[in-house]
N, C-alpha and C positions, 0 to 999 in steps of 0.2 A: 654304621650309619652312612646313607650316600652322602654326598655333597652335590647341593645343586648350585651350578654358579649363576652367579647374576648374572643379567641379560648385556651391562656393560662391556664383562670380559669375559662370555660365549661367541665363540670368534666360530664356529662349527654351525650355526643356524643357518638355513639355505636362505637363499634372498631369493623373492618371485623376481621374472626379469619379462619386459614384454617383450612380446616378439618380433622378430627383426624387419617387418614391414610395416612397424606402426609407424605411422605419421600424424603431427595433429596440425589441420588445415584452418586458421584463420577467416572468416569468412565477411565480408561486408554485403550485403543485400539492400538491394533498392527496390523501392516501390514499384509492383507490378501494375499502378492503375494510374501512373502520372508524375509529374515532376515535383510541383507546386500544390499548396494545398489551405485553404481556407476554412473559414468557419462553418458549421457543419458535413463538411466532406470527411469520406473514410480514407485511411491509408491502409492500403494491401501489402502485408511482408511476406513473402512463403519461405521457408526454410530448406535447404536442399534437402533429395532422400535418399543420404547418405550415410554410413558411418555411424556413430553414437555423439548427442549433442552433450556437450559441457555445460550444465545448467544455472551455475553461478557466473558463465562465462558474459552473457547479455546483456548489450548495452545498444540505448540508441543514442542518436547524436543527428542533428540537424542545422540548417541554417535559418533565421528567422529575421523578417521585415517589417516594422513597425510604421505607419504612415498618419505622422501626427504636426501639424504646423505651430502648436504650442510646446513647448516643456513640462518633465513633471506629471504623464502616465504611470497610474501605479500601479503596476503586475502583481495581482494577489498569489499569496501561497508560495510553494515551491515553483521560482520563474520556471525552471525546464519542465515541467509538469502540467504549467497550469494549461498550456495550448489544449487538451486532450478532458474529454470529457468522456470517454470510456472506454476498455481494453475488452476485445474477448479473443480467446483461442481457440480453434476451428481447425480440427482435423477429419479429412475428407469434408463431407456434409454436416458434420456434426458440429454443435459448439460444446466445448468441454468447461470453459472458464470465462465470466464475465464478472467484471467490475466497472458498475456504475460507478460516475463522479469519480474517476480516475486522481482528477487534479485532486478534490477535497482530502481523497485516501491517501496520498504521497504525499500531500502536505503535512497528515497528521503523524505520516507513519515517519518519513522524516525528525518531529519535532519528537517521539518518542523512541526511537534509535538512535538516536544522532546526539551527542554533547555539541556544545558551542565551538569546543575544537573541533571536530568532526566536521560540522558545517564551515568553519573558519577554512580545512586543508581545499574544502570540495568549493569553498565559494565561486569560483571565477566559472566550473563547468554547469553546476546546478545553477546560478544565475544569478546569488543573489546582492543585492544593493545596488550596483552602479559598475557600470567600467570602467569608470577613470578616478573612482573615488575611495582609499582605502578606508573597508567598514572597521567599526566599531563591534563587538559582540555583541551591543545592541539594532544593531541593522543585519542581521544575521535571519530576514524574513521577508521576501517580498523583491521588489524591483522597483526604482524608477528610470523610467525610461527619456533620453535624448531627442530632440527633434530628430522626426524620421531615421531613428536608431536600426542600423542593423549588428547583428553580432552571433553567436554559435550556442549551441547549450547542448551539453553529453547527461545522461541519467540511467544508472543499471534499472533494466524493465523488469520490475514485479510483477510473477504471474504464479502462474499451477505449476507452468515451465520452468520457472528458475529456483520455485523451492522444494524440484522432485530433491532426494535422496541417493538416488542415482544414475546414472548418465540415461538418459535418454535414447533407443534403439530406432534412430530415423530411417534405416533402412529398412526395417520390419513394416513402418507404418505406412497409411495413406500422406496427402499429402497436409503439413502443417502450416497453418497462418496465423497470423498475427496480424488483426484488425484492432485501427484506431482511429476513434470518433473525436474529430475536432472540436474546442470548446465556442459556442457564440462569442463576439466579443466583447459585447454588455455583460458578462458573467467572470469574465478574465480581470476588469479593471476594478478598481474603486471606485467612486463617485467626485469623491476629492481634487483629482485632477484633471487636467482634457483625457476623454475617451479615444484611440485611436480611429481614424476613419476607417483604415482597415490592416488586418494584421496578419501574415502569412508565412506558412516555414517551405522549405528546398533542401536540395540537398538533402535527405532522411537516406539514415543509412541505417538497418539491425546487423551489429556486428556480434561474432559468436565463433564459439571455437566447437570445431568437430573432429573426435578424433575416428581414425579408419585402422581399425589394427587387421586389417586383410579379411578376405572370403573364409578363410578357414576358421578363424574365431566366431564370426558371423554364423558358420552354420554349426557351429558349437552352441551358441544361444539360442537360432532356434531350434535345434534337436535337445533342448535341457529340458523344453517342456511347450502345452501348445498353447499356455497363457504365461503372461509377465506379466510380474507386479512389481510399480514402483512406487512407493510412497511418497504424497507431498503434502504440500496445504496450500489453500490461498485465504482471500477473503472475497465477506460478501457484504454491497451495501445498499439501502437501500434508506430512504426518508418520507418525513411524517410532518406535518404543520400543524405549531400549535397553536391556536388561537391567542392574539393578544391580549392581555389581561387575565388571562388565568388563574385561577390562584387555589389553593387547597389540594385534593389529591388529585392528580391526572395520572392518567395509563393510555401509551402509546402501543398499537398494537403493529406489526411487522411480521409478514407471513416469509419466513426464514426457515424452512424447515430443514434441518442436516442431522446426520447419523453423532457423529463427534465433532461436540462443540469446542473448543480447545478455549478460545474468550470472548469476551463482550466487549465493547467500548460504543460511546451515543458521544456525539458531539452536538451541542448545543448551540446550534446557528444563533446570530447576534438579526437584528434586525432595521438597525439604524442603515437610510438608503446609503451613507457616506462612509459606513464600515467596510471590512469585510466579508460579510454578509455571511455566509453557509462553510466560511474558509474559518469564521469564529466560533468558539466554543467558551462560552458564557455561563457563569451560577444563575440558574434559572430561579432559584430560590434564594439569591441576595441574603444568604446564612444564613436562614430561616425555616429551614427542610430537611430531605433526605432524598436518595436515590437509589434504586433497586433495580434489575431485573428478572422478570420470571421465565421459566423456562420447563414447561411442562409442570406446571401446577408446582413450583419449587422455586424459592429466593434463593438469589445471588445475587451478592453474599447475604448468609440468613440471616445478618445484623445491618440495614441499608447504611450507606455512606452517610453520616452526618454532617451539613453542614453550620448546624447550631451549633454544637458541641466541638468539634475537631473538626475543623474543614480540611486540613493539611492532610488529614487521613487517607481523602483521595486523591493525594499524589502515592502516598506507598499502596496502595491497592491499585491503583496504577499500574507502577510499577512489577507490581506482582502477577498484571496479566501481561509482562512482557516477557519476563525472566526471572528470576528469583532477587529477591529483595539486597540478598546479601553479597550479589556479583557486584564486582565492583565496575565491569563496564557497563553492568545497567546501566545507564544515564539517559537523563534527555533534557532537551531544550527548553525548559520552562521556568521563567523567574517571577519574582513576587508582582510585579505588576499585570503581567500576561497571567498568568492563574488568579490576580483578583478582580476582573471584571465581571459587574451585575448587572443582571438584565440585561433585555434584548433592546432598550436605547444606549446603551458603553457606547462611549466614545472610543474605539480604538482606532489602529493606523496602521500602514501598512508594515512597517519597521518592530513593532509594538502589538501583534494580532493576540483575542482573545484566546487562552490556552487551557482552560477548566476541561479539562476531560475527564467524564466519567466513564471510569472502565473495570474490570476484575475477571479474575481466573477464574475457568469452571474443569480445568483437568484433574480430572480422579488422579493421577501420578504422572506426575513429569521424567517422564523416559522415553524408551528408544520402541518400546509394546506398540503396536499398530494401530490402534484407535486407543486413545487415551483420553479421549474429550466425554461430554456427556450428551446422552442423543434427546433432542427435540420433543419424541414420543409424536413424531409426526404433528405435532402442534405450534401454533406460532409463538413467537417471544415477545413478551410485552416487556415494556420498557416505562417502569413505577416514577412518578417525582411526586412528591408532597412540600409545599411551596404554602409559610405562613404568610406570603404578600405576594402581590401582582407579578407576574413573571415581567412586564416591561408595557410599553406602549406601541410595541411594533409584535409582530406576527414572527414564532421562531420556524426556521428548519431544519428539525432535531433528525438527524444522520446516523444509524445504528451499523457498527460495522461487525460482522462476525467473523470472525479466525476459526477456520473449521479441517480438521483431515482429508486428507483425499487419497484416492487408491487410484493410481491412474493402470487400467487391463490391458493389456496388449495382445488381442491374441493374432498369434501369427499363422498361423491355418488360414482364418479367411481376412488378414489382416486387414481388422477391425481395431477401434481403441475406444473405451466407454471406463467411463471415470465415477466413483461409487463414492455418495459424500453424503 
């Protein structure tokens, strides 16, 4: 009989070793189109084309100026997020990745990543409560802001780019950017406190690590073949208004169309002008309903979320379109008062924002397989609520965010890059 030793005390295994010219080069990049930047303006980032990017390496970081003669602005959402009203990614001519409502998506995506500790280690970069005031885990949401407050905010950039798979071949490709669409800043604040006059960030830097393991490796990848493929995901969002007063069954229709759906989540905008507004997520159906989504003639989940019966139910369905129920870092930010506001008049606040989300898994198997999501069938996804009383006295803006695969092409012949979703 052989013996085969464990891998402990196999002291004979070769180790891979890189090669002696690799370096990995730190990189900070500044805006190509300006210094300063306001509401509705873009910021231009391009990436060098060099090297291979490190995709969970990206981070921005900025400076930011508030211009307010009262105290007591209150920055919805994730403060270092909320400036940004949409991201897309643009290699050569093309745009490969866009996400509407930037701020609303990194708010939510935040509050369902992220435990109270998580936010508590990151509060002083992401931005939240105060500078000079130690929060509470209840203040773990939002900002208020100082007379004519300035101060910094750093946030790793979600995109197609930071959730490839694997490194990135910038030197193969055209060249890449990184466009960002400033938020209004009647859409930033609450109602609650003074509005700033006006509000501006500087200093924007996209910092990112690239490594260069030399020309010879290089023309190792592209002689491996004349397309690369690197798998990733992002999301995609887009919203719907529901009429105030609604009541019985509604279906929100959303032309989404993708190959692998991976999950759903609908956030359910509050409507009271002094809320949160589109940053809340409200029981439309005040425990009196249910929620569904369709997706090519098929529910998910094929038993709707009840909110009569088990409301608590869609926190683990939740949960379950983030990661599996039984990990124990699944976590997220959502406590009994922020998951039970009704209707779209809740009195919520910035510290305290509404957190009902409804969301669920559509992965046929949660693996490492190449598309594991479910495809659209080229039709759009409506999105079910059945509501036995009035959804509220204000107007919602229900936000459907999809989590979808992506195949990001590279081909290096006529380098090109077209992304298959």
């Amino acid at each position: 009989m052989s013996v085969i030793l464990p891998s402990s005390v196999s002291y004979s295994e070769s180790l891979p070793a890189l090669p002696d010219n690799t370096q990995c080069i730190n990189i900070a990049a500044a805006p190509t189109n300006g210094a300063t930047f306001s509401a509705g303006q873009q910021i231009f980032l391009d990436f060098v084309n060099r090297g291979f990017l490190v995709p969970d390496s990206m981070y921005l970081s900025y400076s930011y100026a508030s211009t307010n003669a009262a105290a007591t602005p209150e920055l919805i959402g994730c403060p270092a997020a909320t400036s940004f009203n949409r991201l897309d990614v643009q290699v050569g001519s093309m745009t490969i990745d866009t996400i509407q409502q930037y701020n609303i998506f990194y708010h939510f995506l935040t509050n369902v990543s992220m435990d109270v500790a998580q936010k508590y280690g990151q509060q002083a970069s992401l931005g939240y409560f105060s500078a000079t005031v130690v929060p509470t885990l209840e203040q773990l949401d939002g900002r208020t802001l100082g007379i004519n407050e300035t101060g910094s905010f750093a946030l790793p950039l979600v995109s197609i780019l930071s959730n490839a798979e694997k490194l990135i071949p910038l030197f193969a490709m055209p060249q890449v950017r990184i466009v960002l669409t400033m938020e209004s800043i009647a859409n930033m604040f609450t109602g609650t406190g003074s509005v700033p006059t006006a509000f501006s960030i500087s200093n924007v830097q996209l910092r990112y690590k690239v490594v260069d393991f030399g020309g010879a490796v290089e023309q190792i990848v592209l002689g491996s073949s004349d397309k690369l493929y690197i798998k990733s995901q992002s999301f995609s969002l887009s919203s719907q208004t529901l009429a105030a007063a609604s009541t019985g069954f509604m279906e929100l229709v959303y032309n989404q169309r993708y190959a692998s759906v991976k999950s759903l989540f609908a956030i359910n905008g509050n409507g009271t002008p002094l809320s949160n507004r589109a940053f809340d997520s409200v029981d439309l159906t005040s425990g009196t309903g249910d929620y569904s989504f369709s997706v090519g003639g098929v529910l998910y989940p094929p038993a709707p979320i009840s909110t009569r019966t088990a409301k608590t139910q869609a926190l683990q369905e939740l949960r379950s379109a983030v990661g599996s129920i039984f990990d124990k870092n699944n976590n997220m930010s959502i406590n009994t008062v922020e998951f039970g506001y009704n209707g779209t008049a809740a009195a919520t606040t910035v510290s305290a924002p509404a957190k009902f989300y409804v969301g669920t898994s559509t992965e046929r198997l949660n693996s490492n397989n190449l598309l594991t999501g479910i495809s659209t069938a080229n039709s759009p996804i409506s999105y079910r609520i059945s509501s036995g009383t009035s959804i509220g006295a204000n107007n919602s803006t229900v936000s459907l965010i999809v989590n979808y695969d992506a195949l990001i092409e590279v081909d290096t012949v006529m380098r090109q890059v077209a992304v298959k979703a």
